[in-house]
N, C-alpha and C positions, 0 to 999 in steps of 0.2 A: 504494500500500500504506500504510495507516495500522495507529495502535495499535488499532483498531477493528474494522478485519479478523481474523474467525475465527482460532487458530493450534491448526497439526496438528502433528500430531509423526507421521512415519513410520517403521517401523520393519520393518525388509527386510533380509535377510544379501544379495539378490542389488544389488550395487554398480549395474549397469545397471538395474535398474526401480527403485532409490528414486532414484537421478538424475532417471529422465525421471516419476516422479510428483510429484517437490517439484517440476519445473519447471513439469506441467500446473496443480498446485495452484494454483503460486502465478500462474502465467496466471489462473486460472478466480478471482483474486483472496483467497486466504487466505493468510496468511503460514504458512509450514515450517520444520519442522525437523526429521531425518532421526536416527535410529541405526543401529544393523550389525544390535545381537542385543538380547537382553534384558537383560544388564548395561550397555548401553550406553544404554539406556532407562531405565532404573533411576536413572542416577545425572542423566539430564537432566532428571527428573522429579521428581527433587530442587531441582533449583534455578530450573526454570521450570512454568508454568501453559499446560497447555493445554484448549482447549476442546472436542478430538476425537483419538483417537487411532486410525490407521491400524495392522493389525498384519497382517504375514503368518503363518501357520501353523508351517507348517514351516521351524523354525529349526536350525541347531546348536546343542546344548547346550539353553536351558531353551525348550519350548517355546511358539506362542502360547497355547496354551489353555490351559498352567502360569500363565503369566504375566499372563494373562485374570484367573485364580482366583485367584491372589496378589494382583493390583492392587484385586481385587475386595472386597478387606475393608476398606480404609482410603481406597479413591478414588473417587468416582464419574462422573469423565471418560469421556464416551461411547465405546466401544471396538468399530471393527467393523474384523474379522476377513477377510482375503485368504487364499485357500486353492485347491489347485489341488484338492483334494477337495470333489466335488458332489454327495455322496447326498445321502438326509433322511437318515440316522442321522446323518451329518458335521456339517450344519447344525442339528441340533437338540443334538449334543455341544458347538459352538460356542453357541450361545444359553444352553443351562445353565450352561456355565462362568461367563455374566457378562459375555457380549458383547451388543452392542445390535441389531447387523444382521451377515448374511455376505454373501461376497461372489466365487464361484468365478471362477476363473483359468481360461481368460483374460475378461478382461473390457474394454468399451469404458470410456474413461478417462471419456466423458462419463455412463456411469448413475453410476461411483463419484459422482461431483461431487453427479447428484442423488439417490443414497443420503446424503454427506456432509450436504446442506442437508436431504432430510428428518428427519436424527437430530437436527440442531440445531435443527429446526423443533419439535420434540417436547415442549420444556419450556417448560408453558404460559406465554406474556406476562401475559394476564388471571387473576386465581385468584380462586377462587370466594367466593362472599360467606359461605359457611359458615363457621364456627372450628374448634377444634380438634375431631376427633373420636376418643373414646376405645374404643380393641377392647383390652381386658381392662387386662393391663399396658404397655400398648402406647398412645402418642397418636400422631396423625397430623395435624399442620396443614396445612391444604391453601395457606394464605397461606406460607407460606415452605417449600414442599414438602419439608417434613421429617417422617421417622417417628424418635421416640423410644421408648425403653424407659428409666423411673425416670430420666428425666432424661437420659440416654445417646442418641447419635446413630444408630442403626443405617442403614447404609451401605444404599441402595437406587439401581443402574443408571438412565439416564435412561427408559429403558421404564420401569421398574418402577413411576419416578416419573409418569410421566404417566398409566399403567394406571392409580394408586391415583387420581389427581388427580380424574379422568374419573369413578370410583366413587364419591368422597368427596362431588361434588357433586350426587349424586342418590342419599342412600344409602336402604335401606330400597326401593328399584327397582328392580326386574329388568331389567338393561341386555341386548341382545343380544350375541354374541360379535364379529357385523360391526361392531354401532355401536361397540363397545368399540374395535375394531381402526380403525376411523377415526378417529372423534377420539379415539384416541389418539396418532395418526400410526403404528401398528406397520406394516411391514413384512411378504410375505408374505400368506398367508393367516390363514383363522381361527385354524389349529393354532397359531399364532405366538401369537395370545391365548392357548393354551389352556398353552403352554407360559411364558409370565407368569406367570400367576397360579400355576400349579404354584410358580414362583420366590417368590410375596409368598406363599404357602400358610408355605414352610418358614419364613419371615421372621417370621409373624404369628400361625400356627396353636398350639397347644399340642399338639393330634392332628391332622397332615393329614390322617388318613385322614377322619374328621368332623368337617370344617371348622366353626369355630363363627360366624366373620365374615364369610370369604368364599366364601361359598357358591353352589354348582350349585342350577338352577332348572332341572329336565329339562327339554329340547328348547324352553327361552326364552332362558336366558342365564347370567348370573352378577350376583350381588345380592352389596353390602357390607351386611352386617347391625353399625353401631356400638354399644356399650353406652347404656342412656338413661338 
């Protein structure tokens, strides 16, 4: 284990599965570290840095997808969500909160591992040769995968990040919603894309309802259209 290895933070009110998942983790080589509930998350999140955050659902008191949508305005440490609930309304209320991937109970401890490594795979190494690109009030540098607004950092998930990243460097090109979904490493199917860009819509749009940047190409895909 070095300082080098990934570090999770898990966060489980059941004492016997955040046991035996910080021991799988930290086997499968990431260093851990555990809380009960969501205040107990809160304040370790204060004072350390992680690279991934594990969370179950259903907690006592606040829950995950509260705390999903709170972490979500100031943080954007990857956040996927354990839950013994498996419809699509469940995993698409998790995704919109703010999470990156889900992940229903029960689950084999080794897909978490490569759920964990796809989400950190997500945020591209290489960035594109493009510079900054401007949608209205809004800039987007793809070199330091930051969106601002008037100077201001506006907070975007690591999907969100890599969704934009994948569009910023082909803008003005109708991307597919598969190819989007590859490289952008998402998760899931296309609707996974489709419920993204819903996400960068409310971030970026002035009207979602007629998007002016990012836009639907019926039955091709979705096109970043940047100001010229």
């Amino acid at each position: 284990m070095t300082d080098e290895d990934p570090h999770i933070l898990v966060i489980d009110d059941d004492q016997r599965l955040r046991g035996l998942l910080r021991k799988y983790l930290s086997d499968s080589g990431f260093m851990v570290s555990s809380a009960s509930d969501a205040a107990d998350a809160r304040a370790k999140l204060e004072s350390l840095t992680f690279d991934l955050i594990v969370m179950d659902v259903m907690m006592p008191g606040e829950s995950g997808l509260h705390l999903t949508e709170s972490l979500r305005k100031t943080l954007k440490t990857p956040i996927l969500l354990l839950t013994a609930m498996g419809e699509v309304d469940d995993r698409i209320a998790g995704l919109e909160s703010g999470a990156d991937d889900y992940l229903p109970k029960p689950f084999e401890p080794r897909e978490l591992v490569l759920r964990i490594n796809s989400i950190l795979r997500r945020m591209p190494t290489e960035k594109p040769d493009t510079g900054p690109l401007q949608l209205g009030p809004y800039q987007f540098d793809p070199a330091r995968n930051e969106l601002t607004r008037d100077g201001q950092l506006v907070h975007l998930t690591s999907a969100e990040v890599s969704l934009l990243s994948v569009l910023a460097a082909h803008p003005n090109e109708t991307l597919s919603r598969e190819y989007l979904r590859t490289e952008a490493r998402l998760g899931g199917n296309v609707r996974t894309v489709d419920v993204q860009v819903t996400r960068l819509r409310r971030k970026l749009e002035p009207d979602t309802k007629t998007p002016r940047y990012l836009v639907t190409v019926r039955g091709a895909g979705y096109v970043l259209r940047p100001d010229l």
